[in-house]
N, C-alpha and C positions, 0 to 999 in steps of 0.2 A: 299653319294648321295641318294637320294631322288625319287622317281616317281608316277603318280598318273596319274590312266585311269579316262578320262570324255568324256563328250559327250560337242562339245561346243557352240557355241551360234549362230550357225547356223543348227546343229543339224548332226555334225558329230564323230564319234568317233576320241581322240586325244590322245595324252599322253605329262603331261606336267612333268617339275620338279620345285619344289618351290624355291623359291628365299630365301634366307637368314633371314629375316626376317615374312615368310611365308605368305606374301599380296598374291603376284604373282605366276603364275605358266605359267614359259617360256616353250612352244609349241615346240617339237623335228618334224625338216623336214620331211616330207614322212614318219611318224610311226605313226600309227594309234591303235596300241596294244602294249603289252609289249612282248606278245608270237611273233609277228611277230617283233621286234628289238630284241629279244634271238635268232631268227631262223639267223637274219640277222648277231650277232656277232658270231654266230656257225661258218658261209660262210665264214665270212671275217678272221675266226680266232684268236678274239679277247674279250677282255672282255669286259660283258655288261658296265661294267659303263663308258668305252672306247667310246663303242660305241653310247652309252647313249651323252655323252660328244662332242660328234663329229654332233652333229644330232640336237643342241642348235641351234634352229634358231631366228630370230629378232620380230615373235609375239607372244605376252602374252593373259594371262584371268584375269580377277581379282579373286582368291581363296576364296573370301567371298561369292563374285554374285553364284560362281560354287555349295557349300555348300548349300546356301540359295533357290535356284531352284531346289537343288536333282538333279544334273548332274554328280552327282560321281557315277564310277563303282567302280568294288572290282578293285582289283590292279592288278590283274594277270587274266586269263579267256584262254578257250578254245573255238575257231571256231565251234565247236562241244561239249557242253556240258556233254554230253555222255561218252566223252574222256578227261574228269577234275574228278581225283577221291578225295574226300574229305576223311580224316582217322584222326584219333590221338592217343596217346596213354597216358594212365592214370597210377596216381599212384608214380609220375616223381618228385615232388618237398618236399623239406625237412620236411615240416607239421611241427607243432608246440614243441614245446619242452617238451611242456607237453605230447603230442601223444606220443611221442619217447620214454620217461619216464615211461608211464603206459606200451608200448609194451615190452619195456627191463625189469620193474617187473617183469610181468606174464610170461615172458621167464623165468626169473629166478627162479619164484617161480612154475610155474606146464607143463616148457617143449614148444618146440615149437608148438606142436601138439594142445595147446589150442589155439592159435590164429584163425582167423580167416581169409579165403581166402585170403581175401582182405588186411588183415594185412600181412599174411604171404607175399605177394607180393611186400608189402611197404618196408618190412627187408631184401627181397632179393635183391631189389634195392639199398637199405640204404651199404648193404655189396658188392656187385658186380656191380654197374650201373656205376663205375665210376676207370676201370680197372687201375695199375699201365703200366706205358707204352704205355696209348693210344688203346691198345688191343679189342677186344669184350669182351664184359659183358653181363650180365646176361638179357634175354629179359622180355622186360615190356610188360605189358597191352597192349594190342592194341584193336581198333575199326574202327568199320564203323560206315560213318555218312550218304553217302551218292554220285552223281557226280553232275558236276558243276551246275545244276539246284536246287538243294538246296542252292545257295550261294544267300545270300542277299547284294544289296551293301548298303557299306554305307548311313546314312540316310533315307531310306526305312524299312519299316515296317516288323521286323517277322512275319509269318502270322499260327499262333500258332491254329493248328487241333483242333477240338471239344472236341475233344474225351479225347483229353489230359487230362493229372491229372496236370501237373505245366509248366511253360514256367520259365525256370531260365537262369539265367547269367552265364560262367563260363570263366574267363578273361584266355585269354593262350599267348603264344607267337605260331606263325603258320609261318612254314616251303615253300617255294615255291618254285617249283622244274619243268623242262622242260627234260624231257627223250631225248639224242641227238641219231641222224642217226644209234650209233654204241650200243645201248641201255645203255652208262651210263646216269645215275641221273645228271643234272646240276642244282646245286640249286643259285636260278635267288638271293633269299635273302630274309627278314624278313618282318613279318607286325602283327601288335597286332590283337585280335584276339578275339572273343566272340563265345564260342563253342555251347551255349545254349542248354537245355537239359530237360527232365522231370524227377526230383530230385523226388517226390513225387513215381513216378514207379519204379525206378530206388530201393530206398528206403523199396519199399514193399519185395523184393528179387532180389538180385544180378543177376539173371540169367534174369532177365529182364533188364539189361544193354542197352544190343544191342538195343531192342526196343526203350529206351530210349534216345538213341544217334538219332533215323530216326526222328531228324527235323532240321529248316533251323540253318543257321548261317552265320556270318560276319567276315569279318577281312577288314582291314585297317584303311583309305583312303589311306595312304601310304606304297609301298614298299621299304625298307629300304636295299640296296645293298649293298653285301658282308659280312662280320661275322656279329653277335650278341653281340653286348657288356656282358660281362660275368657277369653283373648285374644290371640285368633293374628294376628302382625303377617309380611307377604309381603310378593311384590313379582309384577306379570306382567308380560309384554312379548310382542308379537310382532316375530319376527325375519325381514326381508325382506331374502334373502341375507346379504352380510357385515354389515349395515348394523341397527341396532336401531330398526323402523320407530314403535313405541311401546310404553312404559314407565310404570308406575305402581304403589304403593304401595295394598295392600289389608289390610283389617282384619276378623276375622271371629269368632266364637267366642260364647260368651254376653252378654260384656261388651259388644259389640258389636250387638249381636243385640235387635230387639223382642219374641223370643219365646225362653222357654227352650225348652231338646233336650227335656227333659221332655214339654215341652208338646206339642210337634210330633213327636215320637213317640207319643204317646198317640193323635193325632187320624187318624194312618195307621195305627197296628197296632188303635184299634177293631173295625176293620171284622173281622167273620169270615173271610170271604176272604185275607185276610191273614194269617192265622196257622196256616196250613198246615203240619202238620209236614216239616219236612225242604226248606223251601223259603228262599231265601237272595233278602233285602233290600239292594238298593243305594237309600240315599233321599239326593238332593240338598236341605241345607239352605236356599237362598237366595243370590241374585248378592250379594256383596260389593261387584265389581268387575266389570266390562267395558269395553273398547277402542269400542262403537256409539256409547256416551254423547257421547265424543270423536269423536265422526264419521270412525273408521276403516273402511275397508271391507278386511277379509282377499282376499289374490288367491292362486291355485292357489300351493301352493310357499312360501307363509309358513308358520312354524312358531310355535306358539302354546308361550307356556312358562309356569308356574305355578311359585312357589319359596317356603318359609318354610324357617328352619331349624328347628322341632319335627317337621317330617315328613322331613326327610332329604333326599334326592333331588331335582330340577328334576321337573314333568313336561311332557311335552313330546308334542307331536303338527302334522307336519306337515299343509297342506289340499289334496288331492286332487279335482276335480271329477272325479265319473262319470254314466254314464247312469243316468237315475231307473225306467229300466224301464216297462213300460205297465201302466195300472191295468184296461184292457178284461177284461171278463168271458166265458168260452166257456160257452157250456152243455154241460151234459153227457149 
């Protein structure tokens, strides 16, 4: 099952689920959020898609009109944006064969001490991200991105700082998670995902990661309830006017993946800080795919698009350049 937050045509928030053929999207009674129908299957004891399923009532929207007006939300949100933390963790998915290839030469040939951080990081996943037994494994990358006021919803525009060196794509599968009463994590379920990032900073030295992660990003139009198919096969593209400026096939999921969800959920909801009651987790899995690799550079006005069919929907976000504002400090 299926869910998507809108706003609808009288200008309230709703939550519908799509129809089978994805025209429609049938309006749940009295749920105006997804956070308030998880608070609601907390109460009742039950599971969301339960209660998702019990909450189907008799009026619809048309899913074209909703797309074509920009009335989608992201799929998941916080009453409190403050209290939505965004994270992810890199480093996660099996890379190319040829990566793999050159890393296990240079192991062999001058020691693991020649790699590099970030490679070294890639091999520890490659051997421990995916224990015998289900167990904890070996912790990955992890980041900040930012809280729920960096989220863009679907169809609305990145709005990509001045200051910036690149606004790039980085297609992921992203985690959503509702912290219950007694502080465990409940994770509501999946939605595709565009981590976006500045490849170009990011590039000049590793240690400017972090920096590089502080801007917006997207995920859905849909969240997709209960497990992850264990191999998600898409496609992304960006789109420079009529013209499809580049295109490619991504692959993401556990099958795909150096590290189980298991695993890399364990390593972020650790931390006490994070288990917050009442506090709502967007966590980015890992780039699958990105357009930098290819030496694309996005310009104002391209439109970044993400697609599988297990999530329903395109998502889609055009790139806007705005001012980055000044970082000078007043005293007080």
């Amino acid at each position: 099952m299926r869910l998507v937050q809108f706003i609808d045509k009288h200008g309230n928030r709703v939550v519908g689920a799509p129809d089978e053929g994805g025209t429609q999207l049938s309006l749940l009674d009295g749920v105006e959020s997804v956070y308030d129908l998880a608070q609601m299957a907390l109460d009742d004891g039950q599971s969301l898609v339960l209660a998702a399923e019990e909450r189907i009532g008799d009026a619809s929207e048309d899913y074209d009109a909703v797309v074509a007006e920009r009335r989608l939300l992201a799929p998941l949100d916080h009453p409190d944006p403050a209290h939505c933390l965004v994270t992810g963790t890199g480093l996660t998915h099996l890379g190319s064969a040829d990566a793999r290839d050159s890393m296990h030469k240079k192991v062999a040939e001058e020691g693991e001490e020649a790699l590099s951080d970030s490679m070294k990081m890639f091999k520890w996943g490659l051997e421990g991200g995916k224990p015998a037994g289900g167990g904890i494994g070996v912790a990955p990358e992890w980041f900040y991105k930012g809280d729920g006021g960096i989220v863009t919803a679907p169809e609305q525009a990145f709005e990509m700082v001045d200051f910036a060196e690149d606004g790039g794509d980085e297609v992921e599968l992203v985690g959503l998670y509702l912290v219950d009463p007694q502080g465990i994590p409940r994770r509501l379920g999946f939605a595709l995902g565009n981590e976006f990032s500045d490849h170009v900073l990011e590039q000049r030295n590793y240690l400017y990661l972090a920096h590089s992660k502080l801007r917006p990003c997207s995920f859905g139009p849909e969240l997709r309830l209960g497990a992850a198919p264990d191999d998600i096969q898409g496609k992304a593209r960006i789109r420079r006017g009529a013209q499809v400026l580049w295109e490619k096939p991504f692959a993401t999921g556990e099958a795909n993946m150096s590290h189980t969800i298991a695993n890399l959920e364990h390593h972020h909801f650790k931390y006490p800080q994070h288990r917050r009651p009442g506090d709502v987790h967007v966590h980015y899995f890992g780039a699958a795919t990105l357009s930098f690799t290819d030496g694309v550079r996005a310009e104002e006005n391209d439109v970044f698009e993400i697609e599988s069919p297990v999530f329903g929907r395109a998502l889609r976000n055009p790139l806007l350049i705005r001012g980055g504002g000044s970082g000078k400090v007043v005293e007080l």
